[in-house]
C-alpha positions as CSV (number, residue, x, y, z in Angstrom):
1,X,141.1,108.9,98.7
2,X,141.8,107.9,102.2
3,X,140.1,111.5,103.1
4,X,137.1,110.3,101.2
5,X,136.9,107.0,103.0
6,X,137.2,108.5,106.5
7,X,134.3,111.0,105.4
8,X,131.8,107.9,104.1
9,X,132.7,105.8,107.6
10,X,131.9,108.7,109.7
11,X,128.3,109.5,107.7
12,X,127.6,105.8,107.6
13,X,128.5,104.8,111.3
14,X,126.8,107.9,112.7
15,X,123.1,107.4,110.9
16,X,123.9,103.7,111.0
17,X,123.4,104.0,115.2
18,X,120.2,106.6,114.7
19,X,117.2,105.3,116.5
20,X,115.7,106.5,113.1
21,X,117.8,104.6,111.2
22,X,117.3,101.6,112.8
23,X,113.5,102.0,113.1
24,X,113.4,102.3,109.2
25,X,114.7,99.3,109.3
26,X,112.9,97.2,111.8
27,X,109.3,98.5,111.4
28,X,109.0,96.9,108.1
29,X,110.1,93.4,109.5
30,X,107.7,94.0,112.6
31,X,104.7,94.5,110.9
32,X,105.8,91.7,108.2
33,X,106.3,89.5,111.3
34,X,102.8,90.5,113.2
35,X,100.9,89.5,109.4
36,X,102.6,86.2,109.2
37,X,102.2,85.3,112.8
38,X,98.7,85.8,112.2
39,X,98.7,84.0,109.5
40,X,100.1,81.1,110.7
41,X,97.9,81.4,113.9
42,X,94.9,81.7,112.0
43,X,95.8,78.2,109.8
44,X,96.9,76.3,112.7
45,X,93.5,77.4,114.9
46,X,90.9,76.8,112.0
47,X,89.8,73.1,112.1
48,X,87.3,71.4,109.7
49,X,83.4,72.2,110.2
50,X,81.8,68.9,111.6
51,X,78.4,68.8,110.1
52,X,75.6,66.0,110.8
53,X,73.5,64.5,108.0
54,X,70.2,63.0,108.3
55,X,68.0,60.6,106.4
56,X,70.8,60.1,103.8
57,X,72.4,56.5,102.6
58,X,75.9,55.9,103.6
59,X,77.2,56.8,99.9
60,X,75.5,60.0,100.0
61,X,77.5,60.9,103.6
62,X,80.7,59.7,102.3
63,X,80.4,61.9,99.0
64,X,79.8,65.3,101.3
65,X,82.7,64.1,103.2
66,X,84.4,63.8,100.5
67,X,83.7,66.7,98.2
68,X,83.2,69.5,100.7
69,X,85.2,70.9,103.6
70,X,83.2,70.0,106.4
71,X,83.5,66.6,108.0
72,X,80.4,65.0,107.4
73,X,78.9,62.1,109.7
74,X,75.3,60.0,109.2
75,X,73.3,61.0,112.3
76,X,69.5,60.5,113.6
77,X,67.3,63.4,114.2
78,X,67.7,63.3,117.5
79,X,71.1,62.5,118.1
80,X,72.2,65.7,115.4
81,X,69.6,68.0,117.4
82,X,71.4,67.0,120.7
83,X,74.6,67.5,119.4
84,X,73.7,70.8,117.9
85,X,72.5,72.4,121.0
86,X,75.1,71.3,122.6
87,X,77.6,72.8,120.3
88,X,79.3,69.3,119.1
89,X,78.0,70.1,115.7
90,X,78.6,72.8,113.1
91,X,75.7,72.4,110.7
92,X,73.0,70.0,110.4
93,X,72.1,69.1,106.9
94,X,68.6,67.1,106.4
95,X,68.0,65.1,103.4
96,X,64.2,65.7,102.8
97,X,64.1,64.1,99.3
98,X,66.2,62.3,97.2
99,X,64.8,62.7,93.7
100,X,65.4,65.3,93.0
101,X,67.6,65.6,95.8
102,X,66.3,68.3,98.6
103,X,68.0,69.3,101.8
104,X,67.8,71.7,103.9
105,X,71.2,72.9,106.1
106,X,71.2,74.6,109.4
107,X,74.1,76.3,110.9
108,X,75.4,77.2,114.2
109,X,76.2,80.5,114.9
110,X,79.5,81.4,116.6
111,X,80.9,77.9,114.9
112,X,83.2,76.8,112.3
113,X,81.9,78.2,109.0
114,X,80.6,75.6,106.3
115,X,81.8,76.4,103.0
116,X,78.1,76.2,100.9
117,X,79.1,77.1,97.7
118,X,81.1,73.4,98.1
119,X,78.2,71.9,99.7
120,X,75.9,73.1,96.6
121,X,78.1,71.3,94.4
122,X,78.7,68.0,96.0
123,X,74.7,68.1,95.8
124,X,74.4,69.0,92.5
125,X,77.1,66.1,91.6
126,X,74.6,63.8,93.7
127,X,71.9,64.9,92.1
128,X,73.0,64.6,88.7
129,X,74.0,60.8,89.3
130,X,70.9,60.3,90.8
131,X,68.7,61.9,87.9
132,X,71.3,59.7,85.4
133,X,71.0,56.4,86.9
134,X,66.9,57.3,86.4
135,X,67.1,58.3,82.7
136,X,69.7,55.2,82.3
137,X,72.7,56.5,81.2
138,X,75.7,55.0,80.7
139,X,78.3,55.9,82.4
140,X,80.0,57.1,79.2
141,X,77.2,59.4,78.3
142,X,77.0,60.7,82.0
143,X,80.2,62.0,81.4
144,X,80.0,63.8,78.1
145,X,76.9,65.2,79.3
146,X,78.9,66.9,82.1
147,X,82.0,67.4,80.3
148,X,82.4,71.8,80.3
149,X,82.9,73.9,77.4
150,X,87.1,74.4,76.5
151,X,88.1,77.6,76.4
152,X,91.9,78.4,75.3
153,X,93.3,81.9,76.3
154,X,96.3,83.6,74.9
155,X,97.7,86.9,76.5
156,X,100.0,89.1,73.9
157,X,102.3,91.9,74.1
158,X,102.9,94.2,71.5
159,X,106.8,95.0,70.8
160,X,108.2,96.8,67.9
161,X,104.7,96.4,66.5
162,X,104.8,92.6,66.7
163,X,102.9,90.3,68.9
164,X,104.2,88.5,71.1
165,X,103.1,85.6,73.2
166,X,102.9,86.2,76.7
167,X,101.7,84.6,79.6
168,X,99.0,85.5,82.0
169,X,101.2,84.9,84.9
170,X,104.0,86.7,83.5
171,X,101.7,89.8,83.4
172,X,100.8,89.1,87.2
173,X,104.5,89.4,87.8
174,X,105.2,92.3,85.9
175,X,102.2,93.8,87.6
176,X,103.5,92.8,90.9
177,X,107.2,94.4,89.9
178,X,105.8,97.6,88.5
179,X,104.0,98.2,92.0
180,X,107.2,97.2,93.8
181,X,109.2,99.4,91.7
182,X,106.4,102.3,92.7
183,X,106.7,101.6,96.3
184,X,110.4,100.9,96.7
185,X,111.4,104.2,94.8
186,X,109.1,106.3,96.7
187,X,110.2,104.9,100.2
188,X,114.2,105.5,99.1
189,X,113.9,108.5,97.8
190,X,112.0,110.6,100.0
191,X,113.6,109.1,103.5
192,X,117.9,108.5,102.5
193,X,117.4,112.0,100.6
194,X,115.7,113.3,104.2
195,X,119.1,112.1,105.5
196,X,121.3,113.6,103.1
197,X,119.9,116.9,103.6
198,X,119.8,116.5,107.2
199,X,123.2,115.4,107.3
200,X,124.6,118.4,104.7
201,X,122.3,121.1,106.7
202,X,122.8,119.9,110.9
203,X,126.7,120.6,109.8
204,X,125.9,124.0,108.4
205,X,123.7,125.2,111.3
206,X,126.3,123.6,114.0
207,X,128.8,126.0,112.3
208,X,131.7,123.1,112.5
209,X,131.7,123.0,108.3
210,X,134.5,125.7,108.5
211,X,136.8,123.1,110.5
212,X,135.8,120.2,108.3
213,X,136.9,122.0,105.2
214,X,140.4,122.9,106.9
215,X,141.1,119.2,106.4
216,X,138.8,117.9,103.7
217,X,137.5,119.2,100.5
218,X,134.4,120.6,99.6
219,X,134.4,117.8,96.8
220,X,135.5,115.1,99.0
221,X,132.7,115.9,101.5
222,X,130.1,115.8,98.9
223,X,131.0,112.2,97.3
224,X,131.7,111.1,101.0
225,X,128.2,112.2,102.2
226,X,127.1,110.8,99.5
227,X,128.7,107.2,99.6
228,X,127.7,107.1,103.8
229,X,124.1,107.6,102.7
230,X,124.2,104.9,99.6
231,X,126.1,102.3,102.0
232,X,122.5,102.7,104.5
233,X,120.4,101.9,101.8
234,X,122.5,98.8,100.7
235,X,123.3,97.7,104.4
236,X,119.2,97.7,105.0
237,X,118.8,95.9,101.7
238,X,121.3,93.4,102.2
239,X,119.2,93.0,105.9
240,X,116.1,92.2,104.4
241,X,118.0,90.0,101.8
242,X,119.4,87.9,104.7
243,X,115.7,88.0,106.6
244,X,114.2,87.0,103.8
245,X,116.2,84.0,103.2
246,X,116.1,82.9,106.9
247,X,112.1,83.0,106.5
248,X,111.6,81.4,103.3
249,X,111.7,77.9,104.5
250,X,109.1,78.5,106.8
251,X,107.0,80.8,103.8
252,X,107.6,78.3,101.5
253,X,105.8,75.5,103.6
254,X,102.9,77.6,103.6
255,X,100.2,76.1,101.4
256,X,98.6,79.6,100.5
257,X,102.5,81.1,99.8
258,X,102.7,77.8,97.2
259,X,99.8,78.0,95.7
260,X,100.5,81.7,94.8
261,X,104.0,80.9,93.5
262,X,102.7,77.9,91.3
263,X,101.1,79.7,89.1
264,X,103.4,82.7,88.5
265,X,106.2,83.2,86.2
266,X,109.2,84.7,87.5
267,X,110.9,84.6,84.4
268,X,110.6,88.2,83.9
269,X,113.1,88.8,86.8
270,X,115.9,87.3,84.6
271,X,115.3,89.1,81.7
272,X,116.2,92.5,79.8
273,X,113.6,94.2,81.8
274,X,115.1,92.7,84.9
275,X,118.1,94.5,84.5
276,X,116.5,98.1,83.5
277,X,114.5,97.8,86.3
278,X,117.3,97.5,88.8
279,X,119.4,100.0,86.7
280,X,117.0,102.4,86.4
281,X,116.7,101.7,90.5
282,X,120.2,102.8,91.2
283,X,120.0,105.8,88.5
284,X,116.8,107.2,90.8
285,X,118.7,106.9,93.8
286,X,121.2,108.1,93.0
287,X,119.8,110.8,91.2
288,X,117.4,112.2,94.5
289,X,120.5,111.8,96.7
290,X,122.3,114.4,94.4
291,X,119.2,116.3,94.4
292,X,118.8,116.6,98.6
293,X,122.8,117.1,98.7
294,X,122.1,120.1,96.4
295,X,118.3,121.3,98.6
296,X,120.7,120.6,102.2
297,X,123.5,123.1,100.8
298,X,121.1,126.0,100.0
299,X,119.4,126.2,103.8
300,X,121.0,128.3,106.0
301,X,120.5,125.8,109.5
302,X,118.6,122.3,110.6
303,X,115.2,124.0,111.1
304,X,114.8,124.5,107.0
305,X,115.3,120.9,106.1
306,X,112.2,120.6,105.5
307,X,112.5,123.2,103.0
308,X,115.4,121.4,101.7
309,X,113.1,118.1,101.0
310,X,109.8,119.7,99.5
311,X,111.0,119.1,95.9
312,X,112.2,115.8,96.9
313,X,108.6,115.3,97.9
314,X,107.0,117.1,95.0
315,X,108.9,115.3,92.2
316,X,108.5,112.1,94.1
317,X,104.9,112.1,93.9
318,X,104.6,113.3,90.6
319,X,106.7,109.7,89.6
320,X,104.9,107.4,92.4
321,X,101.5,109.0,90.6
322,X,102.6,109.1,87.2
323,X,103.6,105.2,87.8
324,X,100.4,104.6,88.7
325,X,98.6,106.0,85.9
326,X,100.9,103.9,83.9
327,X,99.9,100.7,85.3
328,X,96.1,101.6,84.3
329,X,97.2,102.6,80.7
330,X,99.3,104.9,78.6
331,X,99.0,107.7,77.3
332,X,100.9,111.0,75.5
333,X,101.6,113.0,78.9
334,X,103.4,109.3,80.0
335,X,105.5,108.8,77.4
336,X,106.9,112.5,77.6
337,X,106.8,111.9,81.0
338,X,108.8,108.8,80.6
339,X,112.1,110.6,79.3
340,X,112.0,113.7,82.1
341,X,114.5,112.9,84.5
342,X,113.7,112.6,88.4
343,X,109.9,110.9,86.6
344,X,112.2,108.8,84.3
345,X,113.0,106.2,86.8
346,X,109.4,105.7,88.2
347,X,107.6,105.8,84.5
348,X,109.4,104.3,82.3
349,X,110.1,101.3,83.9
350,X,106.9,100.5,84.3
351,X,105.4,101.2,81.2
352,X,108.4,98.8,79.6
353,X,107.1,96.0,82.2
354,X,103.3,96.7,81.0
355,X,104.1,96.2,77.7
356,X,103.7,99.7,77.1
357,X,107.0,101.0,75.2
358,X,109.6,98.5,73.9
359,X,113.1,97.6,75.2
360,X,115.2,100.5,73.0
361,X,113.0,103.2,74.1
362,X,113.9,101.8,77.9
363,X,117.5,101.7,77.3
364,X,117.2,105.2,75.7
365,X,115.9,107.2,78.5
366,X,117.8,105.3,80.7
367,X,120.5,106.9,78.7
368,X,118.8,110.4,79.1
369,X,118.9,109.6,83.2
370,X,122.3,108.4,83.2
371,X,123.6,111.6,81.0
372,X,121.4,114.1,82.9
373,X,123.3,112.3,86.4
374,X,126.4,113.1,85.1
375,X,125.6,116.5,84.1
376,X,123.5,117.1,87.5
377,X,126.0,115.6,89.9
378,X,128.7,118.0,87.9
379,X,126.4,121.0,88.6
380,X,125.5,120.1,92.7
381,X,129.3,119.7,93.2
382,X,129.8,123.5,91.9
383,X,127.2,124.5,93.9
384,X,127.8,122.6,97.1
385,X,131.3,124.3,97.2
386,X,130.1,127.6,96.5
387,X,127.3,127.5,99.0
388,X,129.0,125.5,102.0
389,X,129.9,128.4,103.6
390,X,126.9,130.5,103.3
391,X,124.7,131.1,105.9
392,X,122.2,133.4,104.1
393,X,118.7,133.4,105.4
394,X,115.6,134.4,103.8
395,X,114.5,130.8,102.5
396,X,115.6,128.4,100.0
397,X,114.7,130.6,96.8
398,X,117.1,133.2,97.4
399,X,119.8,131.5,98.3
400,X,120.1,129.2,95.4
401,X,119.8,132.7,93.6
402,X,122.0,133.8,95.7
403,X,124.9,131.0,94.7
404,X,123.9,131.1,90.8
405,X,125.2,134.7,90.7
406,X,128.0,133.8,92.9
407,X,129.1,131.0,90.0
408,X,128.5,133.3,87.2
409,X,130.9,136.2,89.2
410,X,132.9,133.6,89.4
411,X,133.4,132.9,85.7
């Protein structure tokens, strides 16, 4: 065990230090830093439009200032036509006639933008008063006249061919977690099995594997590779973990950030799916590093890595697209799809967060993943200690024919 330990320190400290490493890391957090800086620039620098109205009574002025987002003040022709051209003014809006109620609104280019869809209703609202007050209504009836249809809405899921009640924002979330699932899965995969295989074939092609294995096990090498890699994925989780929770206070004061949050339900984060999601996370994982550990062994020296991660690349995007599809419907070749492991991990969990495919069937091919890990793992292991030592060239195919008829002599 101690073997194992000094294997997984040694893999972790050495990639931890990469300038690659640590630019996987900090990119994300740069660009996340340049959007929200720009954000915040962009809210602090906008100011409200000042617009000048003309040949309108004082209640009329205080209801556009009011109801709109443009700071409305009364003005004279003159004075708004001065201010205008001298670029005091945003927007001049001239009352021409007040029943019905006609105006006419002239902007300033290169100024602060007038919102006229909110401008057009605070009219209408005038308007309709206006019209009222000649038709003598009461206010009562002016309100029943303008009270809008009700319209109830009720989203449903079907499960175990039931409905059941679901919210609209719930499905926003689950949208938003399938596409993070998608993303996240895609990302991990293809770059921490690019190090695995890196890692597994720069040792090879160095030629020092023959004095590792004087002192450590073929076995031990492979778990320990394997744990090094795992421990870079949870250090640069646990980074953004802490970066996000540095930044939240100052997210969270954000009026756009809490109006977004108000009306979602995060609910579904707590809840069975919750945990398959983030199981069938770490089954993924783990199950593409076992698959790079098993591409690095089979290449001969550091320039066929990439080699090494073509079917990491080709089975990724057959999950990140077969995800996708999901998340636009379902479908026979999905739900197949949905218990192949390596696609397992991308599909199904998404199609159980759609509404898609109950609970049991995720907990069953999560089953399928975990058993085909075991099973997997068990195989790479064999293979990994049969191939170490083989620097045969000629390409990837032939040496993993190579090693299968060196385990079946073997037999």
């Amino acid at each position: 065990m101690h073997k194992f330990w000094i294997v997984t320190k040694q893999v972790y400290k050495k990639n931890l230090k990469s300038g690659s490493w640590l630019f996987l890391v900090v990119s994300p957090l740069f660009f996340a830093a340049i959007i929200l800086g720009v954000g915040l620039l962009m809210n602090h620098s906008a100011s409200a439009a000042k617009l000048a109205v003309v040949n309108a009574p004082a209640a009329v002025v205080r209801v556009l200032d009011q109801s709109s987002d443009a700071h409305a003040s009364a003005y004279t022709p003159a004075k708004a036509k001065s201010a205008l051209q001298a670029e005091r003014l945003d927007g001049v809006l001239t009352v021409t006639n007040t029943s019905p109620l006609t105006a006419r609104l002239v902007t300033r280019v290169g100024g602060q933008s007038i919102d006229q869809a909110a401008l057009q209703g605070a009219l209408n609202q005038l308007n309709t008063q206006t019209q009222a007050g000649q038709l003598k209504l009461s206010a009562t009836q002016l309100q029943q006249l303008l009270s809008p249809a009700k319209l109830t809405t009720r989203a449903v899921a079907i499960k175990d061919g039931k409905q059941v009640a679901k919210a609209s924002s719930t499905d926003a979330v689950n949208r938003g977690i399938a596409f993070g699932i998608t993303i996240l899965m895609m990302i991990f995969m293809l770059v921490y099995g690019s190090i695995l295989a890196q890692e597994i074939a720069t040792e090879k092609g160095s030629r020092i594997m023959e004095m590792l294995l004087s002192a450590v096990s073929a076995t031990t090498q492979f778990f320990g590779k394997l744990c090094g890699i795992l421990l870079l994925l949870v250090t640069q989780l646990g980074i953004y973990a802490v970066v996000g929770a540095i930044a939240w206070p100052l997210l969270h004061r954000q009026a756009m950030v809490r109006q977004l949050l108000a009306g979602l339900d995060f609910s579904a984060l707590l809840s069975v799916n919750g945990a398959q999601i983030l199981l069938f996370f770490l089954v993924g994982t783990l199950s593409y590093a076992v698959l790079a550990a098993l591409t690095g062994s089979l290449v001969a020296n550091q320039e066929q890595v990439q080699q090494a991660v073509m079917p990491i690349s080709i089975l990724g995007m057959l999950g990140y697209f077969g995800a996708l599809m999901a998340q636009a419907g379902d479908s026979p070749i999905l739900r197949v799809a949905s218990y192949i492991p390596f696609l397992s991990p991308s599909v199904m969990p998404v199609r159980v967060t759609m509404g898609y495919a109950p609970s049991w069937q995720g907990w069953l091919a999560l089953g399928v993943s975990v058993a085909f890990l075991g099973l997997f793992t068990w195989f790479t292991v064999r293979v990994y200690r049969a191939n170490v030592l083989i620097y045969k060239e000629g390409g990837f195919g032939k040496a993993l024919r190579a090693t299968l008829t060196m385990l079946k002599a073997q037999r």
